[in-house]
MARKETOR-619737 format. One line per field, with one value per residue (C-alpha): residue number from 1; z, y, x; residue in three letters. Coordinates in steps of 0.25 Angstrom, whole numbers. Example, Ala and Ser with C-alpha at 12.3 -4.5 7.8 and 13.67 -1.06 7.14 Angstrom:
2
pos (1:2)
w (31:29)
v (-18:-4)
u (49:55)
code (ala:ser)
//
This chain:
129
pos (1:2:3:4:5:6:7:8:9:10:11:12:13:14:15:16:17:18:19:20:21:22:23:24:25:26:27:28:29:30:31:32:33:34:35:36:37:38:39:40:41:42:43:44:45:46:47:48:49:50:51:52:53:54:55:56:57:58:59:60:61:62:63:64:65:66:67:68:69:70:71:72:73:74:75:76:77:78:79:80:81:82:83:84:85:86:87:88:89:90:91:92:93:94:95:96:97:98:99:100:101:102:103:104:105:106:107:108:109:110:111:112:113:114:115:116:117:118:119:120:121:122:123:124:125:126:127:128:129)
w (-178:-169:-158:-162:-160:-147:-143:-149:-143:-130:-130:-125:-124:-125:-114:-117:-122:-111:-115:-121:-110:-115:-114:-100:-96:-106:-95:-84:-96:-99:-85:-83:-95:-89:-74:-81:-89:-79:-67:-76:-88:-85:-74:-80:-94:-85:-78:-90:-96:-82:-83:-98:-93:-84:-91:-103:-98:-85:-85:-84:-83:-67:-64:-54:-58:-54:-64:-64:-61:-49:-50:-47:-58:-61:-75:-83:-96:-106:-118:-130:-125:-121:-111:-99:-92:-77:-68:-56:-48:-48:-42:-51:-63:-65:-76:-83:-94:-95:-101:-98:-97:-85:-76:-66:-60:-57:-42:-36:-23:-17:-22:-16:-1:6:8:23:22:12:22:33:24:22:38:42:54:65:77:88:103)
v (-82:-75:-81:-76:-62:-63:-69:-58:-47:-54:-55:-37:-33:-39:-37:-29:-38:-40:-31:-37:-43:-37:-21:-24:-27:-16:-6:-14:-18:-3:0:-11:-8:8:2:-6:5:15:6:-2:4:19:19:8:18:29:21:17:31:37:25:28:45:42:35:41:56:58:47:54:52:51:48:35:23:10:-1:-11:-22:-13:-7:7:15:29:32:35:36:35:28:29:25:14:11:18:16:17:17:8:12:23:17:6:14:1:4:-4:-1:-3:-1:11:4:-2:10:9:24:34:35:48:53:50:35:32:37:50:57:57:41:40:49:39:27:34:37:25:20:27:28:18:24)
u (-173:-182:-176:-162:-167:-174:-162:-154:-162:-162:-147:-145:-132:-118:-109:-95:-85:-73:-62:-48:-40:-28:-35:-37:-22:-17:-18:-10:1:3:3:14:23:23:28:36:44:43:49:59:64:63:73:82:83:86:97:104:102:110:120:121:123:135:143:143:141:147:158:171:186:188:175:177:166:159:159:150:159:162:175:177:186:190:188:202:196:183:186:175:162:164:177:182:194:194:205:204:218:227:239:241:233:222:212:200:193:178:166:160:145:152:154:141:142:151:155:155:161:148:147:160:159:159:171:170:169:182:189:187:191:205:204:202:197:195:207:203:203)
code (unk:unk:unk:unk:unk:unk:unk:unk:unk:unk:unk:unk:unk:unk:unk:unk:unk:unk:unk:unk:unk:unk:unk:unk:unk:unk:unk:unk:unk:unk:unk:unk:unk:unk:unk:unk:unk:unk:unk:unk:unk:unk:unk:unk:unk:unk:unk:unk:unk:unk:unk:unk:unk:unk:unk:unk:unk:unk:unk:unk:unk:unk:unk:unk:unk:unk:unk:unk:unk:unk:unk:unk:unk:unk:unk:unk:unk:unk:unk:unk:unk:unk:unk:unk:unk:unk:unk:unk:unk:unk:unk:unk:unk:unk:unk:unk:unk:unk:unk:unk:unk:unk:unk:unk:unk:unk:unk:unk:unk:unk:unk:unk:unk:unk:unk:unk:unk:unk:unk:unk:unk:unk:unk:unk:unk:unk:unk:unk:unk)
//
C-alpha cells in the first residue's frame, strides 16, 4: 500500500486533456455556412424577389417582353394572375397566351438598340461611290 502512494505522489500533474475534435472545426463550419449564405443564397433571393417585382408590379399593358422561350411579344392583356396575352404581330393580329412566370424582362428602348443604330437599319446601306 505504501508503494501505491509513493507512486501516486510521484505521478505530479496531469496534462490537459485534448479538446473535442468537433469544438475545433466549429469555427471554420460557422465561418463556411456564413460564406456559403452570403455568396449563394443572398443574391439568388434577391434575384427572385426583383424577378417576383417586375412581373407583378410594373408589367403593364403595352409593355413589349422577352419570354423565356425567346419570343419577343407585346402584351395585349393581364388576365388574373396568372395568364397574359401577348401580341406577337400586328398585320395578321398573332397572339399567345402564357404564363406570366415565363416573361424574363421587360425590354426597354435601350435593350433593343440605339435609335441612331435602328435609324441606319431602315437606311440601309450606305450608296456606293
Amino acid at each position: 500500500m505504501i508503494y501505491a502512494l509513493i507512486l501516486l505522489a510521484q505521478e505530479g500533474e496531469k496534462p490537459a486533456p485534448e479538446p473535442d475534435p468537433f469544438l475545433r472545426m466549429l469555427p471554420m463550419l460557422v465561418l463556411m455556412m456564413a460564406a456559403f449564405y452570403f455568396l449563394l443564397i443572398r443574391p439568388q433571393r434577391r434575384r427572385e424577389r426583383e424577378q417576383r417585382e417586375m412581373l407583378f408590379k410594373t408589367l403593364k399593358k403595352n409593355d413589349e417582353v422577352l419570354t423565356s422561350g425567346g419570343i419577343i411579344g407585346i402584351v395585349a392583356n393581364i388576365k388574373d394572375d396568372n395568364e397574359v396575352t401577348l401580341k406577337l404581330d400586328e398585320s395578321s393580329n398573332v397572339r399567345i397566351r402564357i404564363l406570366r412566370t415565363s416573361i424574363v424582362r421587360i425590354l426597354t428602348p435601350k435593350d433593343q438598340g440605339s435609335p441612331a443604330a435602328t435609324d441606319a437599319v431602315k437606311a440601309g446601306p450606305p450608296p456606293a461611290k
